[in-house]
N, C-alpha and C positions, 0 to 999 in steps of 0.2 A: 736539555733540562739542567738548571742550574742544582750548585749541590743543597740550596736549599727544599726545593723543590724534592730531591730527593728524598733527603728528610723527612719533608712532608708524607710522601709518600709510605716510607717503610713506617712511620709512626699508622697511619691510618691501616695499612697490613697488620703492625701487630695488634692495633686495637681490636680488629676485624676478629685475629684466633683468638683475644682473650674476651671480647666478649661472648664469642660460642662457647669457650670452656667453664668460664663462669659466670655469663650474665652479666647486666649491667651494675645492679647494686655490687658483687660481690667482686667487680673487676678493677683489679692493681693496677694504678696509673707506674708504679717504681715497675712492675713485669713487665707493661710496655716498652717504660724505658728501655730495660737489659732489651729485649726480643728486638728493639729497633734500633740501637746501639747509638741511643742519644741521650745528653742528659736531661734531667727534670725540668730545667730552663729551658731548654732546645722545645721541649714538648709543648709547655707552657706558652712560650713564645709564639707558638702555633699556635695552641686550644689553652683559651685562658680556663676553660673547665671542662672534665668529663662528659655534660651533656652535649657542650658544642661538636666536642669527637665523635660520640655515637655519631650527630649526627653528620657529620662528615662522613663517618664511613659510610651510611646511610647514601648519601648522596653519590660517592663514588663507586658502590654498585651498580645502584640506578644508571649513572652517566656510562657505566661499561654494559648495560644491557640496550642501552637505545640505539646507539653507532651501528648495534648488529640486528639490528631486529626492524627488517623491511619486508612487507608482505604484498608486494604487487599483483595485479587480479587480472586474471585473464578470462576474457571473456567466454574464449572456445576452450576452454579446458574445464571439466565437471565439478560443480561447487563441490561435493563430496570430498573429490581428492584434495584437493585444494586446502579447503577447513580440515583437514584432518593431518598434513604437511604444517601448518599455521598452529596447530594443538601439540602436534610434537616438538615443536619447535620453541613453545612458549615450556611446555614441562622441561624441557633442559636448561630452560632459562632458570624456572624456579628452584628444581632442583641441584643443580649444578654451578651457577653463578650465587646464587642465593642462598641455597640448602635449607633445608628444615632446621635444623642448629641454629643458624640465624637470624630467620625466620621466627622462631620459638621467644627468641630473645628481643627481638622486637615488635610482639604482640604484647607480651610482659610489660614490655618498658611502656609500653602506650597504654595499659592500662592503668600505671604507676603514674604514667603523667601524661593527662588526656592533651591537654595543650598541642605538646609535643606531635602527638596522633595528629591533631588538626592540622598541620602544619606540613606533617611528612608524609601523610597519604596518600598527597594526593602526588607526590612524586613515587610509591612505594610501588610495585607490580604496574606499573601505566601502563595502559590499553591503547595506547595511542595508533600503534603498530597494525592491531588489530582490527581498530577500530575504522583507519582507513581504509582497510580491505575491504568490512561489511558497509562502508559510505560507496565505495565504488561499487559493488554487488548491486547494493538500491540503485545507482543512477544509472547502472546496465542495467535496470529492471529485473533483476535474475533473481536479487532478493527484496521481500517489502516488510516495513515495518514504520509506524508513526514517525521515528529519529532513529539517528545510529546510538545514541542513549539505551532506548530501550534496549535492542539487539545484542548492543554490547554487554549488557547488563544482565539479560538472561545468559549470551554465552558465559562469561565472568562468576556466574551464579553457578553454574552446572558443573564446569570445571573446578572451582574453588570446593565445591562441597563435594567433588569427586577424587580432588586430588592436593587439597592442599589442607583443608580444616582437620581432615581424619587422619593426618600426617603429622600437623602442628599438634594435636591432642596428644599423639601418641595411640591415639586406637587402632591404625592399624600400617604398616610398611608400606614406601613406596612401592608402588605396583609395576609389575617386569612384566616382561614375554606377552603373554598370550590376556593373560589380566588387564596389561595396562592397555592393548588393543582394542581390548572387549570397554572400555570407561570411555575409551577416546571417540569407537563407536555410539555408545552414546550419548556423549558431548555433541558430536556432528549431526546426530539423528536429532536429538530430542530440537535444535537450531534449525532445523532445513525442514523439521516439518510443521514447526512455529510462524517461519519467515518466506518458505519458500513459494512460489504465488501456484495456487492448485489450479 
């Protein structure tokens, strides 16, 4: 990695804490600076402005969730376990790679500037991972539904309003232990008795 690269890099890190700590309206490009130990031009030279940074950072979260996130489908092994390994596996993503903090702050921003939404959504939480798991489920026959669209979109649906919108609001704590079991159950339930062929 050259040392500019680097650069690049610790800027897009500090962007990353300062816009959890304060959002994007209220976030100091000079904090970045000091936090990334480069000057104003150094930054600039990178992201001629503020939004282009969001959305770098943006983009290199993304690009650190996708490298990790392969869900291959075994046929003899029970959809159940299977979906429910593939659901913990995306909540660490959310919450961990991503965080509500983040998250929070880039709901905000997208509704400050829809544009932006259109543009970065469809890189934002990608199901792509997921999505080819429930494409190969359908063409082992083990799962049916019109498209992996659909499928994807009610699981996405279930989980999201189980574990990510009540988090973004702040109404209620990421769910631990025996809670976050009982959500993940079902997230898996409410999919497999939608899609799975009676």
């Amino acid at each position: 990695m050259t040392r500019s690269e680097q650069k690049r890099l610790a800027i897009i890190e500090a962007a990353k804490q300062e816009f959890i700590e304060n959002g994007f309206l209220a976030a100091n490009m000079n904090n970045i600076c000091t936090a990334a130990e480069v000057s104003k031009r150094t930054l600039y030279r990178h992201f001629e402005s503020k939004e282009l940074l969001f959305e770098a950072v943006l983009a290199e979260v993304q690009a650190s969730t996708i490298s990790s996130r392969n869900y291959p489908f075994d046929a003899n092994a029970p959809l159940d376990e299977q979906l429910k390994r593939i659901t913990y596996q995306e909540i660490t993503v959310m919450y961990q790679t991503y965080g509500i903090a983040l998250s929070r702050t880039i709901i905000m921003e997208f509704f400050r500037q829809p544009e932006l939404a259109k543009t970065m959504t469809q890189r934002l939480y990608r199901t792509q991972a997921v999505s080819q798991w429930f494409e190969q489920a359908i063409a082992a026959n083990q799962l049916v539904a019109p498209n992996v669209e659909t499928i994807t979109n009610v699981y996405m649906s279930v989980f999201q309003g189980l574990l990510f919108w009540p988090q973004v609001l702040d109404l209620l704590a990421p769910p631990e232990g025996e809670l976050l079991d009982q959500k993940v159950d079902v997230i898996v339930i409410t999919v497999l008795r939608a899609f799975a062929p009676q």
